[in-house]
MIMIZA-727230 format. One record per residue (C-alpha): z, y, x. Coordinates in steps of 0.2 Angstrom, whole numbers, padded with zeros to 4 digits, always signed. Layout:
<domars>
ZYX
...
</domars>
This chain:
<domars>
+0000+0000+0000
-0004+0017+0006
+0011+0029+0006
+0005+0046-0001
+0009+0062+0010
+0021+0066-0006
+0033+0050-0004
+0035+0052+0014
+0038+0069+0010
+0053+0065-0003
+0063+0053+0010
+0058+0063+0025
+0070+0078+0013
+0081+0062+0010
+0084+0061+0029
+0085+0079+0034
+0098+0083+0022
+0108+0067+0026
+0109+0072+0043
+0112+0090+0040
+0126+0087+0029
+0136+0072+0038
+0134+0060+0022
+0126+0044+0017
+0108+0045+0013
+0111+0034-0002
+0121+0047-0008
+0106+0060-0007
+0094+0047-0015
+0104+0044-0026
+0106+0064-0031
+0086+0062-0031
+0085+0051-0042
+0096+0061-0055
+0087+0077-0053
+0069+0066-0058
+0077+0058-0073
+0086+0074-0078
+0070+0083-0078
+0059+0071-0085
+0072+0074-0101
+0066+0090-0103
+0049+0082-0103
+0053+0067-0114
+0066+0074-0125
+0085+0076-0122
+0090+0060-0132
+0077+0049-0121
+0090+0038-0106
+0073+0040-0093
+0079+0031-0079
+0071+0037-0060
+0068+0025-0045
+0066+0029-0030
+0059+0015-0018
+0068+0018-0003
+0057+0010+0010
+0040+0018+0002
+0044+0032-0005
+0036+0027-0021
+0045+0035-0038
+0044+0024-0055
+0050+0032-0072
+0056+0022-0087
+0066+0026-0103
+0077+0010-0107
+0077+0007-0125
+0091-0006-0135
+0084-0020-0143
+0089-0017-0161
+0083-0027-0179
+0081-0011-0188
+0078+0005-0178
+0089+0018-0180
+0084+0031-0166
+0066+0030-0158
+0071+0039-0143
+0082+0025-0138
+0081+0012-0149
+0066-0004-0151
+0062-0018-0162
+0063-0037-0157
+0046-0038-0161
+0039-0023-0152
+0053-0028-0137
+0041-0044-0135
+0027-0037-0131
+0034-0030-0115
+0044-0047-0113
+0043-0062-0124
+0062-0066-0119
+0069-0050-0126
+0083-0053-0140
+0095-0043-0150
+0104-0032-0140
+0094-0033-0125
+0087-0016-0113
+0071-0013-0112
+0063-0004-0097
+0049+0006-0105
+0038+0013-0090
+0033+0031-0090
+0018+0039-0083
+0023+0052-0068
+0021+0071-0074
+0022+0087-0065
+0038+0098-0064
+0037+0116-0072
+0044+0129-0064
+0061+0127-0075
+0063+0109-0073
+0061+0109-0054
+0074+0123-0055
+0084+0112-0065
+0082+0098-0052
+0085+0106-0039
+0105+0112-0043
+0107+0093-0048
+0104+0091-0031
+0114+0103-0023
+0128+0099-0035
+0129+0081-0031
+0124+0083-0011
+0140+0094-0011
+0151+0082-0019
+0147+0070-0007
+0148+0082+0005
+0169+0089+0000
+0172+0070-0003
+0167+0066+0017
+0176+0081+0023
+0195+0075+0012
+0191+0057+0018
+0188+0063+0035
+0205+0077+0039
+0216+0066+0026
+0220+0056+0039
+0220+0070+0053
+0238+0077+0047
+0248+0079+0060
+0235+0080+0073
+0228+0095+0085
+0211+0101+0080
+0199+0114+0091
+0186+0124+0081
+0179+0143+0083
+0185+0157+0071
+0169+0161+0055
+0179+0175+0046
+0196+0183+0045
+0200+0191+0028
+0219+0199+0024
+0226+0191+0040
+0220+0173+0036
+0208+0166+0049
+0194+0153+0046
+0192+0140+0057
+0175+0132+0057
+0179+0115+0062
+0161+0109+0066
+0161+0096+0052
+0173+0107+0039
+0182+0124+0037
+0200+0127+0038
+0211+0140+0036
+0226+0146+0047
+0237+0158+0033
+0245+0171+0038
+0263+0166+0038
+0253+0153+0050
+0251+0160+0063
+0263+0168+0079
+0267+0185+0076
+0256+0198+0085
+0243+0187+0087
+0227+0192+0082
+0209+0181+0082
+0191+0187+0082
+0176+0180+0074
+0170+0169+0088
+0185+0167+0096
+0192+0148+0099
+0209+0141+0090
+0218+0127+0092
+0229+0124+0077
+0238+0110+0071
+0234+0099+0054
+0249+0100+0043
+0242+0099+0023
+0224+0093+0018
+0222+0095-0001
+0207+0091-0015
+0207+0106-0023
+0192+0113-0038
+0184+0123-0025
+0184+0108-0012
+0194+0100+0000
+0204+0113+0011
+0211+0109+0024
+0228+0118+0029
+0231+0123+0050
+0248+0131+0058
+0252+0136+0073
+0271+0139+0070
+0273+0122+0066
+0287+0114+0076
+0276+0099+0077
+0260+0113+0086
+0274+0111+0100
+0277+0091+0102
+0259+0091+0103
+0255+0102+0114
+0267+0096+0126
+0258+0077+0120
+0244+0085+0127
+0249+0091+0145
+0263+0078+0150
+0255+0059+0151
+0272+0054+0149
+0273+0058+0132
+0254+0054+0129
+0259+0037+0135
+0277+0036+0127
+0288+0033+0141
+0295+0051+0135
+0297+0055+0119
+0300+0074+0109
+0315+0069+0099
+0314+0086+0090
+0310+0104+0091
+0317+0119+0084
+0305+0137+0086
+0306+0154+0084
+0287+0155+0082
+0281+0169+0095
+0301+0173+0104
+0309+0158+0108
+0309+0136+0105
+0321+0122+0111
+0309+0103+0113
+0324+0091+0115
+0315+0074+0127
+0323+0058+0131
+0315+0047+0143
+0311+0026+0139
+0312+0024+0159
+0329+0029+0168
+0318+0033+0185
+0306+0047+0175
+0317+0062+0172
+0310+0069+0155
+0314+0088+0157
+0306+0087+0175
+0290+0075+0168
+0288+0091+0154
+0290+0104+0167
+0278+0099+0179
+0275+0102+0195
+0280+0123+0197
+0280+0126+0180
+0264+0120+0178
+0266+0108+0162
+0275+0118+0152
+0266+0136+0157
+0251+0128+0149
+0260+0127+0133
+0268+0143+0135
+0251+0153+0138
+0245+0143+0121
+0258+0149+0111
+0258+0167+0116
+0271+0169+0127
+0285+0159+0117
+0299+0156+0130
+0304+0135+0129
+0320+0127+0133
+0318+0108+0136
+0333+0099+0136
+0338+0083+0137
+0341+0072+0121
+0357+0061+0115
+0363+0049+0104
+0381+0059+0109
+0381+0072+0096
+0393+0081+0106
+0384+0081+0122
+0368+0083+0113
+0374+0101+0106
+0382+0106+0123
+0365+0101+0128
+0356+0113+0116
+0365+0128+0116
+0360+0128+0135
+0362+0140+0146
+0378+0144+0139
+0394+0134+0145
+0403+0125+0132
+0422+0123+0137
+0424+0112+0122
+0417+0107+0104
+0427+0099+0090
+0416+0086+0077
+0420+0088+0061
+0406+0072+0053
+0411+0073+0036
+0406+0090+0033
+0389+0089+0048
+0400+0105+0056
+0405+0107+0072
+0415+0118+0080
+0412+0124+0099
+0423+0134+0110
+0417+0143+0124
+0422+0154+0139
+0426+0175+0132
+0411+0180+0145
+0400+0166+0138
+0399+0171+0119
+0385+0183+0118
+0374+0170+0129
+0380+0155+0117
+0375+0166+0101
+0360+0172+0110
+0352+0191+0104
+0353+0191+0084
+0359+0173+0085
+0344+0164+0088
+0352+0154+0102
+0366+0146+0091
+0351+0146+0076
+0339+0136+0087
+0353+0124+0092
+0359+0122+0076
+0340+0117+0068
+0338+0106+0084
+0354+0095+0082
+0354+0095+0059
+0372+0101+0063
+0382+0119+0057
+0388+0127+0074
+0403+0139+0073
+0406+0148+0090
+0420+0153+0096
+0429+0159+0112
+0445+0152+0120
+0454+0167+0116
+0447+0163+0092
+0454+0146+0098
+0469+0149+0106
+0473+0164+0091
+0468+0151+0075
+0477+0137+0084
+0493+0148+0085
+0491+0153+0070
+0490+0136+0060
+0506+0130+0070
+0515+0144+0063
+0508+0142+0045
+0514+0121+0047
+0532+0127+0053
+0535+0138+0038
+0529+0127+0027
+0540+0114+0034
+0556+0127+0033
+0551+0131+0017
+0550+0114+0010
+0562+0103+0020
+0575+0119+0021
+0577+0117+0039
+0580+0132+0053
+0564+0137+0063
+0567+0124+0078
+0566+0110+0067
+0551+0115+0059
+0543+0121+0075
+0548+0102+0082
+0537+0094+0067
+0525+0105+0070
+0522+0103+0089
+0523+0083+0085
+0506+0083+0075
+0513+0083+0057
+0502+0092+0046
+0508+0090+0028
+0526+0085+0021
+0520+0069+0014
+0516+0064+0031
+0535+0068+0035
+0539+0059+0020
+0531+0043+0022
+0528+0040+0041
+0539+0025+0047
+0558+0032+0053
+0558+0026+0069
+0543+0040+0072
+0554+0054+0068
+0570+0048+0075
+0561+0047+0091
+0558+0064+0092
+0570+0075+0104
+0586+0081+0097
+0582+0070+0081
+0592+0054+0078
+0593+0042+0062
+0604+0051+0051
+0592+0066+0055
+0577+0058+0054
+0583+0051+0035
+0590+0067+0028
+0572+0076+0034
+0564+0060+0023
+0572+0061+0009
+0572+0082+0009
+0553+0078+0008
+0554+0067-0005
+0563+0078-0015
+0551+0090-0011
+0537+0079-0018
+0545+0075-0032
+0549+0092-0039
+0531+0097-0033
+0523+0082-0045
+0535+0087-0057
+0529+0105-0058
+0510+0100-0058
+0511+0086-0068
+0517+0100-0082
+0505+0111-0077
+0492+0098-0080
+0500+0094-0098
+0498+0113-0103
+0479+0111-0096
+0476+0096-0109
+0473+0085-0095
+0473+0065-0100
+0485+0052-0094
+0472+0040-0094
+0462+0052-0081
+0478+0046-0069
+0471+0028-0069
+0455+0032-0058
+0458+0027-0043
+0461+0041-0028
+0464+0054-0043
+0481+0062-0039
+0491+0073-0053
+0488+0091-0040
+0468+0084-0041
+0471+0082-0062
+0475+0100-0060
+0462+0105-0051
+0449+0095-0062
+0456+0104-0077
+0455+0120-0073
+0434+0116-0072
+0437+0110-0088
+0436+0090-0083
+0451+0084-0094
+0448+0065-0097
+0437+0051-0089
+0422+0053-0096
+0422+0072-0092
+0425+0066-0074
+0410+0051-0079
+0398+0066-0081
+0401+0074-0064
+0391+0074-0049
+0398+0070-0033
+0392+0090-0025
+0401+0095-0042
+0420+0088-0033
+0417+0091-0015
+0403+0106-0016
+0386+0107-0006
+0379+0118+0005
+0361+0126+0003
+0350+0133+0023
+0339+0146+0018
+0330+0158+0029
+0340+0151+0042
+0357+0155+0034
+0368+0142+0027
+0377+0144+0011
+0394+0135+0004
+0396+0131-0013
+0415+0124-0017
+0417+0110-0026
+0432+0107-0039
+0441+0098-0028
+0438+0108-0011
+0454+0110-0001
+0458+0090-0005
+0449+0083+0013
+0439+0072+0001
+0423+0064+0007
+0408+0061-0001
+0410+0042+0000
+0427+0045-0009
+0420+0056-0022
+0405+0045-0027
+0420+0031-0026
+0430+0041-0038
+0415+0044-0052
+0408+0029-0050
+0428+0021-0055
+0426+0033-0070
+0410+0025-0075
+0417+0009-0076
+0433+0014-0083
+0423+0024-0098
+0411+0009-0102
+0395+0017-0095
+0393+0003-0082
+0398-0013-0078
+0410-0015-0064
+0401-0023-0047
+0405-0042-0047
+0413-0041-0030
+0425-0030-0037
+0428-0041-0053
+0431-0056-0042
+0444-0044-0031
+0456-0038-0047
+0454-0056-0053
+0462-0062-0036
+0476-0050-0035
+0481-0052-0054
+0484-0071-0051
+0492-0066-0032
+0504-0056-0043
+0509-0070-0056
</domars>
């Protein structure tokens, strides 16, 4: 068969535009083959099903309207007879398509028109589908690409094989880009979105960092170092925290380089931006002595309940450790996931003082003793009067100038003490219509019955409804600043674990759950224990 000058023309368009555009040819064909049948409608009427087909391997283009084999014709345009159905093929039953050929015509000016954005519509489909197929998977990687436009501070990358956008709040502060200039960006959101895939870059991301330093130190390349985290003040100031999988490669050293020269590289991508690498550990302690370098930390103080820590450092050492508007203790702070409270020797020194005299007074005032005694408790580590009351004898006659008959009328002061103190919140709690069954919840104490009531939780199932951050409170980081919200029973040194343990025993209690079958099993045991 001889191929006309026409067909070679219609795959040799196939081809061009296939490679132009990055997608399959198929695709294009395909898009080809719609545009034909759509305007051979026009031609044939709207209700005809004209079907094109484009012979990929010739060229050659067949029409035909597809017709249902029917018994009693309904529609012309797209319905047939059995009888007329047999002529084209003696097989054709009831409910059979029939290919109907169509003789070829020649496009108008509207219909080629018409074509023609059936084209372009599918081709660009095709085309927004390979570019979201392609970058989807490319989050969280590096990507190079010259600047096409900036409009309102947003830069345009052309990618080669797609367009993304650095957003304004994306990029370091001062920095500026030209059209023609090269970015490197980083790949942090890729979304299908009406107007096509876009494709999100950033080059404040903490990750921009990690990568970067990926890409000048083969250590990490190769993972015998690895960036355990990062923490920036895009354009000012970054900590990288490295640990090393090989204990004879130093990982600060390996990111450094020889005279700078590693990290210089990254420096000079990232305008300037002054990096602190320090090394990582599992320690938390050491690891936050580690990242608010190069202050000196005389001491720090874990608090793991509350993810606070407390550090104390040198008087001389306390603008360094806080760092110019805070961003030194901020950085280290985001770097660890922990709350940092500085302070010097001297804060210590003064709060520590402080909190002994506050113990001694409440032990004068509570056990009626002189100062001395009270100082003695205090200095001995007893922090509460039910620690005095219920810590073995032998501990407080043990102490100097104490003996038994001290140590038991101290006990049983505090007892007393107690005992009025229960007295007077358990009428408290009465007069804020508090329940007695509320009491039977394990860990609940009558001051915490109180406390519940005065938030309006007054019987177990109110206590049922709570969350745990509604007991022990939460805290809330925005813009870099942390917020405190107090829970009802804030000042109680209660625990998550013991909150959740508290709600879920008022769950059970109130019928909304079933209790755990270990626990069932445990009661079970102990009530036959105790007959």
């Amino acid at each position: 068969m001889v191929v006309s000058a026409n067909r070679l023309e219609l795959l040799q368009i196939a081809d061009a535009v296939a490679r132009e555009k990055s997608i399959d040819r198929q695709i294009v064909v395909d898009a080809m083959q719609d545009a034909i049948a759509k305007a051979a409608r026009s031609r044939y009427g709207a209700e005809t099903d004209v079907h094109a087909e484009i012979n990929t391997k010739t060229g050659e283009l067949r029409l035909a309207r597809h017709l249902q084999v029917v018994d009693l014709v309904e529609n012309g345009a797209t319905e047939i007879t059995v009888d007329e159905a047999k002529r084209h093929n003696p097989a054709a039953q009831v409910g059979d398509v029939i290919a109907d050929p169509l003789p070829p015509f020649d496009f108008g000016r509207i219909a080629a028109q018409s074509a023609k954005q059936v084209i372009v519509q599918k081709v660009r489909e095709a085309e927004r589908d390979r570019q979201y197929d392609e970058y989807k998977d490319r989050i969280g990687e590096i990507v190079n690409g010259a600047v096409k436009r900036v409009e309102y501070g947003n830069v345009f990358v052309d990618l080669g094989r797609g367009e993304a956008i650095i957003r304004r709040d994306e990029m370091i502060p001062r920095e500026t880009f030209k059209v023609g200039d090269r970015a490197r960006a980083y790949v942090y959101d890729v979304r299908r979105e009406p107007r096509g895939p876009q494709i999100f870059l950033s080059r404040t991301h903490p990750q921009f960092m990690a990568k970067l330093f990926g890409q000048e130190v083969p250590e990490i390349y190769d993972g015998i170092v690895e960036v355990k985290a990062v923490a920036r003040d895009p354009g000012s100031r970054a900590k990288i925290a490295v640990i090393s999988r090989d204990s004879s490669i130093d990982p600060v050293g390996a990111c450094v380089g020889m005279r700078g020269s590693r990290v210089q590289a990254v420096v000079g991508e990232l305008q300037g931006e002054k990096i602190d690498i320090i090394p990582w550990s599992p320690d938390i302690a050491t690891f936050v002595v580690n990242a608010l370098q190069p202050a000196e930390v005389a001491k720090v103080v874990l608090d793991e309940e509350a993810d606070k820590i407390e550090v104390v450092v040198p008087d001389e050492q306390l603008s360094l450790a806080i760092g110019r508007r805070g961003q030194n203790v901020r950085l280290a702070s985001q770097l660890t996931g922990w709350d940092i409270d500085i302070l010097t020797e001297a804060e210590e020194s003064e709060r520590r003082q402080k909190e002994f005299l506050q113990r001694t007074e409440i032990f004068m005032n509570a056990l009626n003793v002189d100062e001395t005694v009270g100082q003695l408790l205090a200095s001995e580590g007893f922090r509460t009067v039910e620690e005095v009351a219920y810590v073995e004898p032998s501990e407080l006659a043990a102490i100097e100038g104490f003996d038994e008959d001290t140590a038991a009328e101290i006990q049983a002061r505090a007892q007393e003490y107690l005992a009025t103190i229960e007295a007077e919140f358990d009428e408290k709690r009465r007069a804020l219509g508090v329940e007695d069954d509320l009491r039977e919840v394990e860990g609940i104490t009558t001051s915490m019955m109180v406390a519940l009531g005065e938030n309006d939780v007054k019987n177990v199932e109110d206590l049922a409804g709570c969350a745990t951050d509604d007991l022990v409170g939460w805290t809330e980081r925005k813009d870099g600043e942390t917020t405190r919200h107090a829970g009802y029973l804030d000042g109680y040194d209660l625990s998550r674990q013991d909150a959740e343990a508290m709600i879920m025993a008022a769950r059970v209690k109130a019928g909304w759950i079933e209790a755990a079958a270990e626990e069932t099993e445990a009661d079970a045991a102990e009530e036959s224990a105790e007959a």
